[in-house]
N, C-alpha and C positions, 0 to 999 in steps of 0.2 A: 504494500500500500504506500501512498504517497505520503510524505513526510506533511506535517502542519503548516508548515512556514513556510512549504513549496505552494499551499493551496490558497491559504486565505491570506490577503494580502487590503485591509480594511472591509473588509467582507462582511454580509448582515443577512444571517437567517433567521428569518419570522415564523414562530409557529401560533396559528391557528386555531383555535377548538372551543366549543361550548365545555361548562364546568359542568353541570349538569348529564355530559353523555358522556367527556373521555378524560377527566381530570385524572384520575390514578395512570393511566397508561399515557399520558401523556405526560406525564412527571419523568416518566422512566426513558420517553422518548429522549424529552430533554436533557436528561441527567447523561445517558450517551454518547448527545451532540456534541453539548461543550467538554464531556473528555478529546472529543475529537481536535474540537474547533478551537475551543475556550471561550468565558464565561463573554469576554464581551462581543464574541461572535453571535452568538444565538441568542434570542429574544423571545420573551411569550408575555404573557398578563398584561397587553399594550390596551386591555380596558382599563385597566388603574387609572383614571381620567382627574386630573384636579377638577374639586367644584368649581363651576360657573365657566368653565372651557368647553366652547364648540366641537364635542366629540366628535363629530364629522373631520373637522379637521388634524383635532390631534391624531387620528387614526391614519386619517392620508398623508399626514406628515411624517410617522411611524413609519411605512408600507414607500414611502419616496426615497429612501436609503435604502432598501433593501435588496438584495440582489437574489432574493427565492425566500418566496412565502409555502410552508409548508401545512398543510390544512386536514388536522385528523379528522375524520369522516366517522363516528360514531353511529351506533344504531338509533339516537335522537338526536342527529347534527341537526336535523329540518327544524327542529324546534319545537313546544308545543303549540297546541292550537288555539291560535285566538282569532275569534270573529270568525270562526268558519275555515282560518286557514293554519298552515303552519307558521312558526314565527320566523325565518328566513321569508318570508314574503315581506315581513316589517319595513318601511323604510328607516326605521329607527334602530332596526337589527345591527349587533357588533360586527356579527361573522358576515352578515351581508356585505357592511362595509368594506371587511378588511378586503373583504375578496374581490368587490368591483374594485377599489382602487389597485389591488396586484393585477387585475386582467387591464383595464384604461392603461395602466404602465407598461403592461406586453412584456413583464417577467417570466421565467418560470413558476408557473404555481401545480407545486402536487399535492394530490390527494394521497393519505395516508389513512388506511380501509382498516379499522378494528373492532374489534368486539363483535365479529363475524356482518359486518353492516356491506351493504352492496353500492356501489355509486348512485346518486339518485338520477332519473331521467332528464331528461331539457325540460319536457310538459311539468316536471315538480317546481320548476323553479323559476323565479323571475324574471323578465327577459333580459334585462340587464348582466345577470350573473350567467345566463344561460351555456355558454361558452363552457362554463366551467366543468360542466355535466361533458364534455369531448376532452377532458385533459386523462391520461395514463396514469394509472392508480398504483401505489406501494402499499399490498399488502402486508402488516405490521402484526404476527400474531403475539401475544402477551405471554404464550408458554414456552416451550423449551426452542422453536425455532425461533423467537425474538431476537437474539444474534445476529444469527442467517439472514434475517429481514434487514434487519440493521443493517449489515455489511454491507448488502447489496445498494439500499437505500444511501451508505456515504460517497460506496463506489459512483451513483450517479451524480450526489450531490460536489464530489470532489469535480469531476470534468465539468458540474455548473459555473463553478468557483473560477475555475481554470479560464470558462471560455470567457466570464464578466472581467476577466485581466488584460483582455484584447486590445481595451483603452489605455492601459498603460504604458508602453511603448510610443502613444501619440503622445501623451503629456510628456514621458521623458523627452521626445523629438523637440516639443516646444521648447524645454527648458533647456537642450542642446542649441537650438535656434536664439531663445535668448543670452547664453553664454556667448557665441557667436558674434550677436551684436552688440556685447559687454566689450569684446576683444575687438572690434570694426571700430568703436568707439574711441578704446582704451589709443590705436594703431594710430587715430585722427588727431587724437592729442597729442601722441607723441613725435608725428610730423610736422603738427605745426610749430614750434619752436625749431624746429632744424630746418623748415623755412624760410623760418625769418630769420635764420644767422645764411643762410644763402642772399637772403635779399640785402642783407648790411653789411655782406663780403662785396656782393655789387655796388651798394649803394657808396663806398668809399671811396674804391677807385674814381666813381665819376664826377665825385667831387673835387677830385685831386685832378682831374681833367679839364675843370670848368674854371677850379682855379688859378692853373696855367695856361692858359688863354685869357682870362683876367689879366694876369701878369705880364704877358707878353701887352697884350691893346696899351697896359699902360704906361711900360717903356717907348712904344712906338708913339 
C-alpha cells in the first residue's frame, strides 16, 4: 500500500450519515480513516452548527474543501417520515445538503452500503440529489470482512487522493514562473547600474572633447 504522505497532501474526507441509522459503524469507519489518513484528514459531525448560523451555508462551506465526500447509506438513510414523505425529501435535511452540495461541486461522492441497506432508486429521491442514486456503492460489512471492505474502500480512496494532486504541479509551475520573474527583475536591476557606468565612461571622454575645441576657438 501506498505510504500517507505519498497520498494526502492537504486532503479532506467528508463523511456522511444520519445518527439515527449508522452512528456505531460509522464510528468505526472513521476511527480507520484517520489511522490511514490522520485526524485532520477526515471529517464527520459537520452538523455541529453554531447557533444562529445559516446551516445551509456552513455545510457548503464544509463540503467546498473537500476532495470526496463519503456517505454511509444505512437501512434509515431516507429518513423518517414526515408529511407523507421520507425526510431526505426535506429541504431542511442535513444529509440532503451535504450531498447536493458534493454533487453541484462534481467530487467524488461514495456510497458506503451497511447494515445490509440497498442503494435507494432515482424515483426515492429528490430530483436534485437524484444523480446520487447512479454513483458505485462500497459495501462496508460490520463483521469479520470489515477489513477486507476497508482495504478495498482506501485502495480507491488512495488513487482519489492521488488524482485531486493533479493541480499541484500547476501551482508549483506558477511559483516557478514567479521565481522567474523574481530573477528577470533581480537581472534588470543589476544592469542598470552597469549602464550607467557605461554611459559616464562615455559621457567623459566627450566632455574632454568639447573642451578642447573650446580651447582651441579661444586661442584662435
Amino acid at each position: 500500500m501506498l505510504a500517507p504522505e505519498r497520498v494526502v497532501h492537504m486532503a479532506k474526507i467528508t463523511i456522511s450519515y444520519r445518527r439515527d441509522d449508522s452512528m456505531d459503524i460509522t464510528g468505526r469507519i472513521f476511527d480507520r480513516l484517520i489511522s490511514r489518513y490522520g485526524r485532520e484528514t477526515v471529517f464527520r459531525d459537520i452538523d455541529s452548527i453554531p447557533p444562529g448560523l445559516d446551516f445551509r451555508e456552513h455545510i457548503q462551506a464544509s463540503i467546498e474543501d473537500s476532495d470526496v465526500l463519503m456517505v454511509v447509506v444505512g437501512p434509515r438513510w431516507m429518513g423518517g417520515s414526515r408529511h407523507g414523505q421520507p425526510r431526505i425529501h426535506a429541504e431542511t435535511d442535513y444529509v440532503r445538503i451535504e450531498v447536493e452540495a458534493a454533487l453541484n461541486r462534481h467530487i467524488p461522492v461514495i456510497p458506503l452500503l451497511v447494515g445490509g441497506a440497498d442503494m435507494p432508486q432515482p424515483s426515492q429521491l429528490p430530483e436534485n440529489i437524484r444523480e446520487f442514486a447512479y454513483r458505485n456503492a462500497v459495501q462496508i460489512d460490520s463483521g469479520r470482512d470489515f477489513d477486507h471492505h476497508m482495504n478495498g474502500l482506501i485502495r480507491a480512496t488512495d488513487k482519489i487522493l492521488l488524482g485531486a494532486q493533479t493541480s499541484v504541479p500547476a501551482a508549483s509551475t506558477g511559483t516557478i514562473d514567479r521565481r522567474a520573474s523574481d530573477s528577470e527583475a533581480k537581472t534588470k536591476h543589476q544592469t542598470t547600474p552597469a549602464g550607467s557606468a557605461v554611459e559616464s565612461s562615455l559621457f567623459l571622454p566627450m566632455v574632454g572633447s568639447v573642451m578642447t575645441v573650446v580651447g582651441l576657438m579661444h586661442i584662435a
